[in-house]
KOLVEXMI-20949 format. One record per residue (C-alpha): residue in three letters; x, z, y. Coordinates in nm, 3 decimals, padded with zeros to 5 digits. Example, Ala and Ser with C-alpha at 12.3 -4.5 7.8 and 13.67 -1.06 7.14 Angstrom:
REC    r       px       pz       py
REC  Ala   01.230   00.780  -00.450
REC  Ser   01.367   00.714  -00.106
END
This chain:
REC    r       px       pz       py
REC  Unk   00.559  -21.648  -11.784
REC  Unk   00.565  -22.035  -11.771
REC  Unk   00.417  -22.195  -11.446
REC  Unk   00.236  -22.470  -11.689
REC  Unk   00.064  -22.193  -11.858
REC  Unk  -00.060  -21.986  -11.546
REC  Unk  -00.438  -22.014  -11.391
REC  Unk  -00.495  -21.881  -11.007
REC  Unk  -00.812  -21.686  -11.058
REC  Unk  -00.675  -21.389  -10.835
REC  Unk  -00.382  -21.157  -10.774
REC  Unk  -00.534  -20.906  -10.997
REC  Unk  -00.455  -21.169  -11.328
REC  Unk  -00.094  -21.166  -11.190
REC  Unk  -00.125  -20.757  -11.241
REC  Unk  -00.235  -20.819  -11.516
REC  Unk  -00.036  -21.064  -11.719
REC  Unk   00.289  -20.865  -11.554
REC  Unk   00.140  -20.512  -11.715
REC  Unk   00.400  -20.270  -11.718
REC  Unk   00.582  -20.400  -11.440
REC  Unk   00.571  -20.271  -11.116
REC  Unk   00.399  -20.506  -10.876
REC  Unk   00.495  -20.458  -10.548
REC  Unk   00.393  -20.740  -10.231
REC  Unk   00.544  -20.794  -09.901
REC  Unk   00.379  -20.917  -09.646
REC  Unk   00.382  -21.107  -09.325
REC  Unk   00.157  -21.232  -09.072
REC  Unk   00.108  -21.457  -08.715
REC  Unk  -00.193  -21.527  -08.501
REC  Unk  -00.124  -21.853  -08.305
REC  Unk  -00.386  -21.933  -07.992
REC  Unk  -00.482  -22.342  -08.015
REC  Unk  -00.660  -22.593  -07.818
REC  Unk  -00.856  -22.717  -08.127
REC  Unk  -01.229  -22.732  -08.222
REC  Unk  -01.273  -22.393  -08.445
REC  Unk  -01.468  -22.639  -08.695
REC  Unk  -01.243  -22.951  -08.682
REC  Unk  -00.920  -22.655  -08.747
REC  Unk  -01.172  -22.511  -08.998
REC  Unk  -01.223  -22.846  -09.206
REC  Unk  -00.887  -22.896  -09.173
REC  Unk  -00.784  -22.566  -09.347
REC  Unk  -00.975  -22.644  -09.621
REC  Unk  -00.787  -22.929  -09.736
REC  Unk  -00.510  -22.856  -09.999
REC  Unk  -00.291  -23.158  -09.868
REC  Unk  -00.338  -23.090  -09.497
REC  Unk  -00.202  -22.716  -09.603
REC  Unk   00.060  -22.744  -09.805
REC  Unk   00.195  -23.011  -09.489
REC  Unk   00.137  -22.692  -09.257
REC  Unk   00.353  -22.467  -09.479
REC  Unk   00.653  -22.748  -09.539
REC  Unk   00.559  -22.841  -09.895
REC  Unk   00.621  -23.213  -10.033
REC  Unk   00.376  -23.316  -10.312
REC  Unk   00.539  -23.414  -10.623
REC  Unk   00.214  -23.416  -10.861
REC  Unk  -00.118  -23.364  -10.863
REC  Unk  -00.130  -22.978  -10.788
REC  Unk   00.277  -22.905  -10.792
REC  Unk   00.452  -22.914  -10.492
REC  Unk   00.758  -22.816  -10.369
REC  Unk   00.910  -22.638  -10.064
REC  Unk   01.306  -22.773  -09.966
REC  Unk   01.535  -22.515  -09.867
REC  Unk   01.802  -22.555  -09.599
REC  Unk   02.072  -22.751  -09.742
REC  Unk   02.477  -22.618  -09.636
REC  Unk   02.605  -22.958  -09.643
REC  Unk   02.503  -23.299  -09.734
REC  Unk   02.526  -23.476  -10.033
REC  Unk   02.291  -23.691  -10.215
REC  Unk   02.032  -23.504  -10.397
REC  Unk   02.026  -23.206  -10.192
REC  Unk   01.684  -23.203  -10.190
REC  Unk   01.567  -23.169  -10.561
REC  Unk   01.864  -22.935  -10.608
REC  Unk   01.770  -22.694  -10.346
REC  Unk   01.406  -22.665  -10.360
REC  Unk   01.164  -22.485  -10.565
REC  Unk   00.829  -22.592  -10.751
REC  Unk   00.513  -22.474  -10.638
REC  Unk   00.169  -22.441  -10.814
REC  Unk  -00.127  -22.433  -10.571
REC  Unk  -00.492  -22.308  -10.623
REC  Unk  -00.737  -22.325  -10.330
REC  Unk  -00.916  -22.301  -10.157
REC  Unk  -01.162  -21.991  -10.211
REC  Unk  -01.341  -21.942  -09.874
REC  Unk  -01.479  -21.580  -09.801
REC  Unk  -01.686  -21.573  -09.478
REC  Unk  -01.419  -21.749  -09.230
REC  Unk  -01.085  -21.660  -09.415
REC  Unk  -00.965  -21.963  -09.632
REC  Unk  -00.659  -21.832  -09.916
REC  Unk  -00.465  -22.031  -10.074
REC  Unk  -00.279  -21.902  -10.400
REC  Unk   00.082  -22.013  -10.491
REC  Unk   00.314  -21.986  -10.791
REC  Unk   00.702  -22.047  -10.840
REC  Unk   00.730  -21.902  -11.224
REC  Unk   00.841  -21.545  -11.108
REC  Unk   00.686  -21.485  -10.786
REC  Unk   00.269  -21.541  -10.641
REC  Unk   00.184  -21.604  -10.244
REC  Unk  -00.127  -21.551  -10.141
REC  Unk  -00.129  -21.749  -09.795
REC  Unk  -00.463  -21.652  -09.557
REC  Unk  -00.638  -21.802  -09.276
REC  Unk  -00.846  -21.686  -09.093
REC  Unk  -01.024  -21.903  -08.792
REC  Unk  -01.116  -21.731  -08.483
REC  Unk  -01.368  -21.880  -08.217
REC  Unk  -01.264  -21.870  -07.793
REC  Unk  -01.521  -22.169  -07.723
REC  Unk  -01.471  -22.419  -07.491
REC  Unk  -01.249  -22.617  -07.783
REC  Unk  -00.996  -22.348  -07.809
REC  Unk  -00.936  -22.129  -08.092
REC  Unk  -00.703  -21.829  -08.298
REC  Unk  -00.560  -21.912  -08.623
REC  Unk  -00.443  -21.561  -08.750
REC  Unk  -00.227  -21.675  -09.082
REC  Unk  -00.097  -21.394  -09.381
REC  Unk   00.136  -21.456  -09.593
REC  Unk   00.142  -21.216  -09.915
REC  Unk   00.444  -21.232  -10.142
REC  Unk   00.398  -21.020  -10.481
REC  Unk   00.676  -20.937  -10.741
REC  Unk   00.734  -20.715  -11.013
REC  Unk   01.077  -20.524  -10.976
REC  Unk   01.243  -20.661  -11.265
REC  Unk   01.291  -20.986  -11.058
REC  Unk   01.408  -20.815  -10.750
REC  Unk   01.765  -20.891  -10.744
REC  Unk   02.007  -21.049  -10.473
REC  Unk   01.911  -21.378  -10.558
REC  Unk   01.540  -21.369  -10.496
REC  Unk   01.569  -21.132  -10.167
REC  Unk   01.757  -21.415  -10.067
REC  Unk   01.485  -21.670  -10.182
REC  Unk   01.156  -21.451  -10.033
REC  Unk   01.344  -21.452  -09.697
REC  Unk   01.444  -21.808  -09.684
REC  Unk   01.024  -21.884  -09.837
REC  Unk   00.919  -21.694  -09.588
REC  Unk   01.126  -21.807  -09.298
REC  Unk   01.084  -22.207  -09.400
REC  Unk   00.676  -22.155  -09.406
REC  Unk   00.675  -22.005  -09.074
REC  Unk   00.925  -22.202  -08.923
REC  Unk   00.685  -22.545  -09.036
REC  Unk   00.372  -22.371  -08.898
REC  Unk   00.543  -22.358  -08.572
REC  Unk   00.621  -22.693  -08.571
REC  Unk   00.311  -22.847  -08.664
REC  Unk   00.116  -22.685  -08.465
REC  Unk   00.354  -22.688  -08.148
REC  Unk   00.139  -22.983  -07.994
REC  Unk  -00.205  -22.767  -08.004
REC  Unk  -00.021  -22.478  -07.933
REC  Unk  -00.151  -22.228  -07.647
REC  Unk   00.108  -22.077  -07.457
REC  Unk   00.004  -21.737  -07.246
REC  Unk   00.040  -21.708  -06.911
END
């Protein structure tokens, strides 16, 4: 499947155009308690750019991004060789959960969030992350690659949103 030649208009076309293949998904999730306006957070999510900032990823083109990895030691270039490409469709807004769609070539993530309202200019962001494969591509090196996804999204989130951040008594 060539990343070019894929369109985002759900998980179920990634069923389908991997037919015969076991699809299997693994999924992870955080709520995080801000001081924000609900709506301001909620306009925010919305925007494509303002996301893929959230989750880490750099914008090389219009509509391909892609997320750096964790470099072992430097050298020039360490960037571009230890990143991976990123296709992004989005938003599609269902009541108040906002999903993004992403695509590396072998694997989709579905990334979900969904805006909670405290009042009084505080609010929940409860965020999903959703990775799906087919088993064929399940070998050593992508384990390694959905942990390293999954711990460099969540690791940015945290970051980002540190500042607005609500810690509980």
């Amino acid at each position: 499947m060539d990343i070019n030649s894929f369109y985002f208009d759900s998980v179920k076309l990634f069923k389908v155009k991997n037919r015969g293949k076991k699809v299997k998904n693994v999924a992870y999730s955080e709520l995080y308690n801000l001081s924000l306006p609900t709506q301001s957070l909620f306009d925010e999510l919305k925007d494509k750019d303002f996301v893929a900032t959230l989750l880490g990823l750099q914008k090389v083109e219009d509509n391909m991004y892609i997320i750096p990895f964790p470099a072992l030691r430097r050298m020039i270039g360490v960037t571009l060789k230890k990143s991976l490409a990123l296709k992004i469709e989005g938003p599609k807004v269902i009541q108040n959960i906002i999903t993004y769609v992403l695509y590396d070539g072998t694997l989709l993530y579905e990334v979900s969030f969904r805006v909670i309202d405290y009042s009084n200019g505080k609010c929940g962001m409860s965020v999903s992350l959703v990775i799906y494969y087919t088993e064929r591509f399940l070998k050593d090196k992508v384990k390694k690659r959905l942990e390293i996804v999954t711990m460099s999204i969540m690791e940015n989130m945290r970051k980002v949103l540190a500042p607005y951040l609500i810690t509980p008594a």
